[in-house]
Structures are given as structure tokens and as C-alpha cells.
C-alpha positions as CSV (number, residue, x, y, z in Angstrom):
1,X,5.6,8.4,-18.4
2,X,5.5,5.1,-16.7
3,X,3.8,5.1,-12.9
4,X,5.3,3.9,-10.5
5,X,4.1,2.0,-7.3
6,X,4.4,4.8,-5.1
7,X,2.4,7.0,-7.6
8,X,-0.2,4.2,-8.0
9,X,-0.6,4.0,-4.4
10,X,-0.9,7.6,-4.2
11,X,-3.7,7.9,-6.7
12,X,-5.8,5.1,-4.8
13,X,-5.1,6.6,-1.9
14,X,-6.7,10.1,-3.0
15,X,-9.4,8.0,-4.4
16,X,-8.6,8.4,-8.3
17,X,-7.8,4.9,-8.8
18,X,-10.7,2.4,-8.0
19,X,-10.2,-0.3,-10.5
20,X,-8.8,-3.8,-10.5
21,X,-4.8,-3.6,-11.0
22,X,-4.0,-6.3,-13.3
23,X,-1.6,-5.1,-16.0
24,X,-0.4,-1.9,-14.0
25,X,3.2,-1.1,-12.8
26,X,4.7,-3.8,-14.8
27,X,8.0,-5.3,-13.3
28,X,6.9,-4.8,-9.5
29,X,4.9,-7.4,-7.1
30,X,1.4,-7.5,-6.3
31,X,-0.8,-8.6,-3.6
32,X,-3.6,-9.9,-1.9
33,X,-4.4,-9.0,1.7
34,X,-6.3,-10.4,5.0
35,X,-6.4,-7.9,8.4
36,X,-7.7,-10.3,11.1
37,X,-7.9,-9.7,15.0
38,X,-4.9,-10.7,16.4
39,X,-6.3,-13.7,18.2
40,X,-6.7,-15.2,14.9
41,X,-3.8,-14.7,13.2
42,X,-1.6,-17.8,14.5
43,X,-4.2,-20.1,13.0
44,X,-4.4,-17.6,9.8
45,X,-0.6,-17.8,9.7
46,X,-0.8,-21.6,9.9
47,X,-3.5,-21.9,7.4
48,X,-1.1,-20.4,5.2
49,X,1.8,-22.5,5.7
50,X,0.0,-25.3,5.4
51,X,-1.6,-24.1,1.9
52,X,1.2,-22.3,0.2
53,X,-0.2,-22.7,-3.3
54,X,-3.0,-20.1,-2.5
55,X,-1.7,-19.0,0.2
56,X,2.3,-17.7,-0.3
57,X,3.0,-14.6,2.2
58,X,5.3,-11.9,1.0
59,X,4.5,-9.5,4.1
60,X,3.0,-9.4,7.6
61,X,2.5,-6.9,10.4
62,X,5.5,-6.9,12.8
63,X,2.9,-6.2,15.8
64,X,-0.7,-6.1,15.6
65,X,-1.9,-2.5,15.0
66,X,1.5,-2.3,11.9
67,X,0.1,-1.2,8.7
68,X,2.7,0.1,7.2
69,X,4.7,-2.8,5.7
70,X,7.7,-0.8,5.4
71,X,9.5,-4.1,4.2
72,X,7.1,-3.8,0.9
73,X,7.2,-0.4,-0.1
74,X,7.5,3.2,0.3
75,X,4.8,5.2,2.4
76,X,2.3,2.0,2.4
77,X,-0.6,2.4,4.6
78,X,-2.7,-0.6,4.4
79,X,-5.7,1.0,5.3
80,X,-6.0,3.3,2.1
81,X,-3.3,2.5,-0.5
82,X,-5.9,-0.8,-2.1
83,X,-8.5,-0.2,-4.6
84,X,-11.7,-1.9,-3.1
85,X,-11.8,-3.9,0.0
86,X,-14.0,-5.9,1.7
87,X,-15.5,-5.8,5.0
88,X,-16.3,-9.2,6.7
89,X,-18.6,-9.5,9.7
90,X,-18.7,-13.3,10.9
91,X,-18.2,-14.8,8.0
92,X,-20.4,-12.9,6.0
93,X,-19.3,-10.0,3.5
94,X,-21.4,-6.7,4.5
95,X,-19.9,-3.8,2.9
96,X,-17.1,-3.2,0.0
97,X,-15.3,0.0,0.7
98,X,-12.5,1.8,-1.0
99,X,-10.7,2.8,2.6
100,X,-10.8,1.4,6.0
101,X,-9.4,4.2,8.3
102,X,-12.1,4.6,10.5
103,X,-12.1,0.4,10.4
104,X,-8.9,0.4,11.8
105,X,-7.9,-1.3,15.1
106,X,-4.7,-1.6,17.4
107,X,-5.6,-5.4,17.6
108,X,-5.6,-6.0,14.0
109,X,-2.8,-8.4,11.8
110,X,-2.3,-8.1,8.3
111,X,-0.9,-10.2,6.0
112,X,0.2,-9.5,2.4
113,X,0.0,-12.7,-0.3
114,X,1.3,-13.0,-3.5
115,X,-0.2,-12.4,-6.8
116,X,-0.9,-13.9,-10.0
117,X,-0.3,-10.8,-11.6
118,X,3.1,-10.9,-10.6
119,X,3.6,-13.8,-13.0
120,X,1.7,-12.2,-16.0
121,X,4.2,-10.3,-17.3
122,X,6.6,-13.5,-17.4
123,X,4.1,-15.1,-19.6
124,X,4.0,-11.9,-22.0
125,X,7.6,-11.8,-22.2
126,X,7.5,-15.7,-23.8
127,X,4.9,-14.9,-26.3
128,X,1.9,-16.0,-24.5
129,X,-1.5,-14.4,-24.5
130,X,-3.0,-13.2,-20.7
131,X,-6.5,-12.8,-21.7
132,X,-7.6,-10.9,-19.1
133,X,-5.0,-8.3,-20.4
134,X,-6.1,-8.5,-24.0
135,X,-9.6,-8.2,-23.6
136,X,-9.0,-5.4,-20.8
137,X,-11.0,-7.4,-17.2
138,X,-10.9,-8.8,-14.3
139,X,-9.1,-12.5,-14.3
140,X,-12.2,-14.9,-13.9
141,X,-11.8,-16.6,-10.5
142,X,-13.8,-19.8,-9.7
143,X,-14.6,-21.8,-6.2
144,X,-13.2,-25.3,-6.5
145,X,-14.0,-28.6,-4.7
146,X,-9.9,-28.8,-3.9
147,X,-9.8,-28.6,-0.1
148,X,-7.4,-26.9,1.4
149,X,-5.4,-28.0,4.9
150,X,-7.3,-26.8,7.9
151,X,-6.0,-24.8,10.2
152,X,-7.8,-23.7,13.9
153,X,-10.8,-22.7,12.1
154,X,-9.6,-21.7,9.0
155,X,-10.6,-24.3,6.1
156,X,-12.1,-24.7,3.3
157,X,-11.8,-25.5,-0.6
158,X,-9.4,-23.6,-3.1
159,X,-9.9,-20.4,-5.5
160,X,-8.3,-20.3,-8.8
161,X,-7.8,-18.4,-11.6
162,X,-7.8,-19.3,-15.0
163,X,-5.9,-18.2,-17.8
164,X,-6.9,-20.2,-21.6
165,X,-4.3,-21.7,-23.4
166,X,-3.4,-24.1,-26.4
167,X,-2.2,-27.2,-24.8
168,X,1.4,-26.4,-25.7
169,X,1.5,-23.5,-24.6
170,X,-0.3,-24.3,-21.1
171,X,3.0,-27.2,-20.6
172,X,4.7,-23.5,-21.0
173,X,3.6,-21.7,-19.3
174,X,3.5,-24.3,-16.7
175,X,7.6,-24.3,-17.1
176,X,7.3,-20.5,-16.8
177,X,5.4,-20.2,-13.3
178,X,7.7,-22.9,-11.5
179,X,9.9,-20.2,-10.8
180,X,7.6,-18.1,-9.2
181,X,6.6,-20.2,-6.3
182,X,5.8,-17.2,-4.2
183,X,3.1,-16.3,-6.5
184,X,1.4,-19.8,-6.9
185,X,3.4,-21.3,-9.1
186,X,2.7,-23.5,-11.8
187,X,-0.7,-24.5,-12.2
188,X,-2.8,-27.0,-10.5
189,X,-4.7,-28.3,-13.3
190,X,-5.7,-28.2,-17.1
191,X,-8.7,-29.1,-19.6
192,X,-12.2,-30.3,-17.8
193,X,-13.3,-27.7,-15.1
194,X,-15.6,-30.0,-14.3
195,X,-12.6,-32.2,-12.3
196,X,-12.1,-29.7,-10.2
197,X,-15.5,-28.6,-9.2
198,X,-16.8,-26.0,-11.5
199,X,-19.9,-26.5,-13.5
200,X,-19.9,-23.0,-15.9
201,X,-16.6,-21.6,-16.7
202,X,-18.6,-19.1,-18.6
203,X,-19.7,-18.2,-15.4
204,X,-17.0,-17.1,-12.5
205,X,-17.6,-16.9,-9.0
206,X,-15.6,-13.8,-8.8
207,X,-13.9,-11.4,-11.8
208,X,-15.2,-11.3,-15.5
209,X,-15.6,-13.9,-18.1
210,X,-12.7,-14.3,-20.9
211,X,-13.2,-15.5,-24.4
212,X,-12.0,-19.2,-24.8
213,X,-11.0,-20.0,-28.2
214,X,-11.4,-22.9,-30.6
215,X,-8.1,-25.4,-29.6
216,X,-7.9,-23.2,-25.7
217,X,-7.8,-25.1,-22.9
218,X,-8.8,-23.8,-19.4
219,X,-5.5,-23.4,-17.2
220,X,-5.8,-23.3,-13.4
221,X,-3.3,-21.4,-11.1
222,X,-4.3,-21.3,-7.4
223,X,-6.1,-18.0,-6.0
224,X,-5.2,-15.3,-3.1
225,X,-9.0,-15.1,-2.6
226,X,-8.6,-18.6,-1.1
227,X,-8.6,-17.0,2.2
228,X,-11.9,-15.0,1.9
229,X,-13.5,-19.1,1.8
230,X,-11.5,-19.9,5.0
231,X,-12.6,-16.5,6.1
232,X,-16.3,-17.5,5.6
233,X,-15.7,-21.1,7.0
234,X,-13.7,-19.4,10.5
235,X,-16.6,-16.9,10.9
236,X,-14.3,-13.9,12.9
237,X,-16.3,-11.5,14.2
238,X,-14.3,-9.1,11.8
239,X,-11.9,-9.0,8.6
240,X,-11.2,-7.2,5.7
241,X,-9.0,-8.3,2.9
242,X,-9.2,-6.6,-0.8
243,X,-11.6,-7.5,-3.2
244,X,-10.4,-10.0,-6.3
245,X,-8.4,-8.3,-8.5
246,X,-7.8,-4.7,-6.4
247,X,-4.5,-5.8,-5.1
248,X,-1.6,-3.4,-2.8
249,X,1.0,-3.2,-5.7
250,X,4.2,-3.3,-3.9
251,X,7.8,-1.8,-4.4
252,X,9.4,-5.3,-4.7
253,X,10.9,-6.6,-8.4
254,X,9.3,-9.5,-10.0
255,X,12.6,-10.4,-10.9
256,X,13.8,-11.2,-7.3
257,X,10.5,-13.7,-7.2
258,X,11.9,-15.8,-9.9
259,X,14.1,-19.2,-8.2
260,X,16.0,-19.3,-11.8
């Protein structure tokens, strides 16, 4: 039987799911997360705007203390219902944690962003390979020298994640992901890692390593773990978002993503 959301959130909220969610609950949206203090969250909001690439929201608290979210799914309580967070303390990440209830604080703003993993299941449905699915990981994610628009203290340069592809079917799956511009897009960039920064694509920054094959290309979609660099570069005193690849897997229908 096929799990849904609800039941996926259950299990990671009893603790029985721990694991990156890439490839689960196919059909429904996925997401990243950053809680800040409510004193940051205008610039945070702003950053986001400015940066919607990495950086496309799909859900925020109505008032600081909200984690419910009602507007993305049945029951979600932010503070239990993601596989793996982490726990930011000026800039710097001191813990990874798999619930923040006793973390929790009236002053706090969330904000949900979408997914790459939203879009994976459009590129199986054409045909294409998702190696991260096929060889059963993490999506490799790599630091880039893009900079992003700075905002108040939030700043920084882009994440991405990469996804090989014959150079066909990277123009493809570029035509695929422009009609999901709430969950990055198209790529940014294809062929040389080196032109946008990274030295070892053998070697991400964050998630696991993929096998690129002979006539494979690297292709580059912008990251929701963009905002964990800004987070560094702002230094709050606190934050927690999730950690790459543990998203909250939402109640909403990839479909209704799609601008086609």
C-alpha cells in the first residue's frame, strides 16, 4: 500500500523514519525549512524574494510561534514531522537533531521552500534517469561561487544540486523543470563545474556522490540549502532548518506546481 504524507509524517514523527525523503510519497510536494527569530524574518523573507531560484516559498508561519502550516497539510507540526534538522548557533551548526520540541520558541518564524524532489518525478515520467533514485542516495549538493542578492544580513553564494545527464536530455529536462518555477526551475548551468565554482564534483559539499557516466554531463538546479550559507553569513543567535535531503513532505499535488 502506498504511504501517504500524513502517514510519512506520522512515522518521522514517532521516530521510525530518519532518512533522507527523496523518492518517497510520489505525486505530493516537498520542502525545505528555515525557523528564525522573528526579528529576522523580514530580511529572511526578503532574501527570498530577491533569490527565488533557491529560494521559492510555498509556506510561512501566519504569526511567529505557528508551526502548524495548516495551509500545507494535515496535522503538520514543524517541530517533529522532519527527518533530521539542524541546529544553528551564530552562524555556526552545533547539533543535528531528529525533533526540536523542547527548541521551540513563541518568537520563532518558519518558512517552508520548495523542493527539487518535487520535480523528480516529472523527469521519470519523460524517460529520464534521477540518479540519486537509481543508485538509492542523497542528491549530491555543491557550494558555488554564484552569489546570491543580499538581503539585511542574509547573503551569500548559491547551493545546487546536480543531476547527470546526456546533453540532450539535460536541454530536456531543462524544458521539463520551466514549469515548475516554485521548485527551482530549470537549471542554472550545464558541463564544467569548474564555471561555477566547484573543484571535485566527486566530492559534494553536502549529500552523496552519483556515478557520472561516459557521454553525462553534470546538470545544475539551484538548492533549498542556499539559505543555511546566508544563515552562516547573518550569524543569528539561533536557527534550525532541516538537514539536505530530510525535507517536510507536504499534502500539496505536484501537479498544481506545474505553470503548463
Amino acid at each position: 500500500m502506498t504511504t501517504t504524507p500524513y502517514q510519512l509524517r506520522q512515522q518521522i514523527r514517532s521516530g521510525s523514519m530518519t532518512s533522507n525523503t527523496s523518492g518517497l510519497c510520489s505525486g505530493f510536494v516537498q520542502g525545505n525549512l528555515c525557523i528564525l527569530p522573528k526579528g529576522y524574518a523580514n530580511d529572511f523573507l526578503k532574501f527570498c524574494h530577491l533569490n527565488p531560484k533557491p529560494c521559492p516559498i510555498i509556506g510561512m508561519s501566519e504569526s511567529p510561534g505557528d508551526y502548524r502550516l495548516k495551509s500545507l497539510g494535515q496535522d503538520i507540526d514543524l517541530r517533529t514531522d522532519i527527518p533530521q534538522y539542524k541546529l544553528f548557533e551564530n552562524g555556526h551548526n552545533v547539533a543535528q537533531i531528529n525533533n526540536i520540541e523542547q527548541y521551540w520558541r513563541d518568537d520563532l518564524v518558519a518558512f517552508v521552500l520548495g523542493c527539487s524532489f518535487s520535480f523528480e518525478e516529472a523527469l521519470l515520467a519523460d524517460g529520464l534517469d534521477v540518479r540519486n533514485l537509481s543508485e538509492g542516495v542523497n542528491v549530491p549538493m555543491y557550494r558555488t561561487n554564484i552569489a546570491c542578492q543580499a538581503a539585511g544580513p542574509f547573503a551569500g553564494n548559491m547551493v545546487v544540486s546536480m543531476r547527470p545527464y546526456k546533453p540532450a536530455d539535460a536541454i530536456r529536462a531543462v524544458q521539463i523543470c520551466s514549469r515548475f518555477p516554485s521548485v527551482h526551475g530549470a537549471p542554472i548551468h550545464f558541463g564544467d563545474p569548474a564555471a561555477i565554482g566547484i573543484n571535485d564534483i566527486a566530492a559534494p559539499d553536502f549529500g552523496d556522490p552519483v556515478t557520472i557516466n561516459a557521454g553525462e554531463v553534470p546538470v545544475f538546479w539551484a538548492c533549498g540549502v542556499t539559505p543555511q550559507v546566508a544563515v552562516e553569513q547573518a550569524k543569528p543567535d539561533f536557527c534550525i532548518t532541516h538537514a539536505p535531503g530530510c525535507m517536510l513532505v507536504t499534502d500539496l499535488n505536484n501537479s498544481k506546481l506545474s505553470i503548463l
